[in-house]
C-alpha positions in Angstrom: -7.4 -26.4 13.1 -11.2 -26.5 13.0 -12.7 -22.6 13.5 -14.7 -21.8 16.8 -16.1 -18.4 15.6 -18.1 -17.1 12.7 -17.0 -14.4 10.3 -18.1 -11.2 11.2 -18.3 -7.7 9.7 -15.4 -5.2 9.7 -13.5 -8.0 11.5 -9.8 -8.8 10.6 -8.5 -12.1 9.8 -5.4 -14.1 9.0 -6.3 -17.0 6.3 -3.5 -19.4 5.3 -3.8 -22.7 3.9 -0.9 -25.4 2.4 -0.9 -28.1 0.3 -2.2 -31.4 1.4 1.2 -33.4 2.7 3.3 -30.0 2.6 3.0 -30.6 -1.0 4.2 -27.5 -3.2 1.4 -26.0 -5.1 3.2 -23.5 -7.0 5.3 -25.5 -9.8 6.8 -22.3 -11.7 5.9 -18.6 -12.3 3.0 -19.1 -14.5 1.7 -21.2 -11.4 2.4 -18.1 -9.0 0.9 -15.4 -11.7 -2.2 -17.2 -11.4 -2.8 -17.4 -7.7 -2.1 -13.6 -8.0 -4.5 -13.2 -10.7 -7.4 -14.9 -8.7 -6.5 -12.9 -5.7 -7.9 -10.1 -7.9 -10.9 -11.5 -10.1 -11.8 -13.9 -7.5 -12.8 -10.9 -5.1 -15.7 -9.8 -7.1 -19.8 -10.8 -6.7 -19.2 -11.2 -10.6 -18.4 -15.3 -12.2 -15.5 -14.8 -14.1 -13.3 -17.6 -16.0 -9.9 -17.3 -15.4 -8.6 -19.9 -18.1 -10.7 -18.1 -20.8 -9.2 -14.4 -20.1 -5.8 -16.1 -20.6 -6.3 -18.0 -23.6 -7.8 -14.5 -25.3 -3.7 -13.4 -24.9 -4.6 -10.8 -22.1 -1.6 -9.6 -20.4 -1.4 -8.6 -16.7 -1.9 -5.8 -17.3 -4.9 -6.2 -19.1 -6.2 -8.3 -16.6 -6.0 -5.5 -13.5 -7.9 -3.8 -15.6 -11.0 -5.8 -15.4 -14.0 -4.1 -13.6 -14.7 -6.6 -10.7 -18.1 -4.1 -10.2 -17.9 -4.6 -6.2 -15.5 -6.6 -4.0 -16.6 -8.7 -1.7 -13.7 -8.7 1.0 -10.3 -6.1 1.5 -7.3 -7.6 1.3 -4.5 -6.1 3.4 -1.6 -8.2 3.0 -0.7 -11.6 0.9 2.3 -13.7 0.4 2.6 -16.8 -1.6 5.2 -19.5 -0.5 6.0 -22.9 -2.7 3.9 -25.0 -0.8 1.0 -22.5 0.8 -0.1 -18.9 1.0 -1.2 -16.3 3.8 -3.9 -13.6 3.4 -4.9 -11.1 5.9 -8.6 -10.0 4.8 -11.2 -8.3 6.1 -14.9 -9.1 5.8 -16.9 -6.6 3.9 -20.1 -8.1 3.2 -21.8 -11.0 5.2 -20.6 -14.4 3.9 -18.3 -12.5 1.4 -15.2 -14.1 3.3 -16.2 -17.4 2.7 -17.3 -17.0 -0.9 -14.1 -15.1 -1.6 -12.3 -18.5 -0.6 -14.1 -20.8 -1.9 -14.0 -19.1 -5.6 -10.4 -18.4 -4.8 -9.3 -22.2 -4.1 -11.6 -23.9 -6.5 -10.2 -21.6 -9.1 -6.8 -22.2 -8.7 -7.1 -26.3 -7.4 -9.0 -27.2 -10.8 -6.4 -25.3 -13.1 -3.6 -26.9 -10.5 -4.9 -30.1 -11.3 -5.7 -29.9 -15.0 -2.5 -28.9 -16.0 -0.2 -31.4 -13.8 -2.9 -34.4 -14.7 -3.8 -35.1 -10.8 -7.2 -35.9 -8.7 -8.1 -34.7 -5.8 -7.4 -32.5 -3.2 -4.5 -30.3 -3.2 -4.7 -28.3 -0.3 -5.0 -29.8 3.1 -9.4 -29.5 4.3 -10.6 -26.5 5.1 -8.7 -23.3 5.1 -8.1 -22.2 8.1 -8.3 -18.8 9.9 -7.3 -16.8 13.0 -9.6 -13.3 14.2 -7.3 -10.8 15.1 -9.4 -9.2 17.5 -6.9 -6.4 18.8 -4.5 -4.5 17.1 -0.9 -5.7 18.3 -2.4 -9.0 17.3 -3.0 -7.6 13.7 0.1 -5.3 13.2 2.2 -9.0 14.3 0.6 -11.0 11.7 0.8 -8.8 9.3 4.8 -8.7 10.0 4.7 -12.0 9.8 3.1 -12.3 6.6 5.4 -10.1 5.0 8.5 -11.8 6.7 7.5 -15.1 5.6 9.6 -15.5 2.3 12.8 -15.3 4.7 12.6 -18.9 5.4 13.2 -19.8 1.8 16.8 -18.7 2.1 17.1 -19.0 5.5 15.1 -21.8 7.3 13.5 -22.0 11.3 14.3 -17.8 11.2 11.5 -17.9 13.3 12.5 -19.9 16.0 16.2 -18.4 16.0 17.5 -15.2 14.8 17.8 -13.9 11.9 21.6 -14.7 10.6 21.9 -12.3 8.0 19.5 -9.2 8.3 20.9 -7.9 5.0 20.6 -10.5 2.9 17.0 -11.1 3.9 15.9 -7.2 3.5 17.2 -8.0 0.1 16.2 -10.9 -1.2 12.2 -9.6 0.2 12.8 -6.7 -2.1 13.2 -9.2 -5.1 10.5 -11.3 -4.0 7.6 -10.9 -6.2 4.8 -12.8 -4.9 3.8 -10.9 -2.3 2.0 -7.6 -0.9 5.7 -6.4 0.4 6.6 -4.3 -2.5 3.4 -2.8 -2.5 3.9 -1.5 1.0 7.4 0.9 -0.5 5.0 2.3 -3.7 6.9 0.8 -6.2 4.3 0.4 -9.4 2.7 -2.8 -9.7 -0.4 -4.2 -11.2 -0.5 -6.0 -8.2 -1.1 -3.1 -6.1 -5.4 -3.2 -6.8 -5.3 -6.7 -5.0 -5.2 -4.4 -1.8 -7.3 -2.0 -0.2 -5.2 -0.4 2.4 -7.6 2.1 3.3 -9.8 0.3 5.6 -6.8 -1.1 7.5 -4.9 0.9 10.6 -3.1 3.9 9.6 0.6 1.8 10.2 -0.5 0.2 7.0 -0.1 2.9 4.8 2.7 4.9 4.9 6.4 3.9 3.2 8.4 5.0 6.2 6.2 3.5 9.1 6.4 0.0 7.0 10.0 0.0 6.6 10.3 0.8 10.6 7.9 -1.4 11.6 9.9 -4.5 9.3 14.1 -3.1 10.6 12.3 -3.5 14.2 11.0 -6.9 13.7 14.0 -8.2 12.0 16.0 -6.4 14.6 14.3 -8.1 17.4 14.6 -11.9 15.9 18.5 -11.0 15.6 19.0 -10.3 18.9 17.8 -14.0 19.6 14.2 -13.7 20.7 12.3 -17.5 20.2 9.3 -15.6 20.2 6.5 -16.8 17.0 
């Protein structure tokens, strides 16, 4: 889907992108662990090499610990799926959007490539992105984003209903590759990939997440074919 606007300031966005021919693109944790990692060090104005950090031993921990000296987008939601990921971001600085990307997927397609001996492309063209110019149109997608690991255990959910709400509330509070847990203040590292502060207030507190995720599952179990 080719892009008929151009990024603008303190605009909201939904980015996703998927490997080229659906291919998976995230092989085993390690795989997963470093998307996440360049979620955080690829935000930055600062050149940082990844592979290097990690063949000095540093931990995760050590790694979110790293002054990024000033971000160039906010990141209010992420979720990482075998074969492609979702990011809803803000633009903070003029061309920091794109920059952000393209420091994000060259990072993680040369390593990709390197260590499972391939050429080429492994995500389809250019990333693509929708504006969310108005806020029912933001607070969906970033539902969506968050629901998105359902259709691992339970596949076309968002075409039909839900057929187990239960299981599915659990298995996305075990699923770590994602801005979910973040959302219910449990401790990660992961947590500085966000910054909630510059998104709506229903982004922030524990209880209004949790409501805002029993009424969306609620409503695709009562049937709706609504995307």
């Amino acid at each position: 889907m080719s892009r008929n606007f151009t990024f603008s300031l303190e605009e909201f966005y939904h980015i996703y992108s998927r490997g080229v021919e659906k291919r998976i693109i995230f092989l085993d944790n390690f795989d997963y662990n470093r998307f996440v990692i360049s979620l955080y060090l690829c935000n930055s104005t600062n050149k940082v090499d990844i592979g290097d950090l990690l063949r000095q031993g540093l931990t995760l921990s050590d790694i979110f610990k790293i002054d990024r000296s000033g971000t160039i987008v906010d990141i209010g939601a992420w979720v990482l799926m075998p074969n492609h990921f979702h990011l809803l971001v803000k633009e903070k600085k003029d061309g920091g959007l794109a920059l952000f990307m393209q420091k994000l997927l060259t990072s993680y397609s040369m390593y990709f490539n390197h260590k499972y001996h391939r050429k080429g492309s492994l995500l389809e063209g250019t990333f693509k992105a929708r504006h969310l110019d108005y806020d029912q149109y933001l607070k969906y997608q970033f539902t969506y984003i968050h629901l998105n690991p359902i259709s691992i255990i339970d596949k076309g959910w968002k075409e039909k209903k839900i057929r187990d709400k239960k299981k599915a509330k659990i298995f996305l509070n075990d699923y770590k590759y994602s801005s979910y847990l973040d959302y219910f203040s449990q401790k990660r590292f992961e947590d500085k990939i966000l910054n909630k502060t510059v998104f709506p207030e229903y982004f922030r507190t524990v209880s209004d997440f949790n409501e805002m995720i029993n009424e969306w599952l609620n409503f695709k179990e009562e049937g709706s074919d609504k995307v």
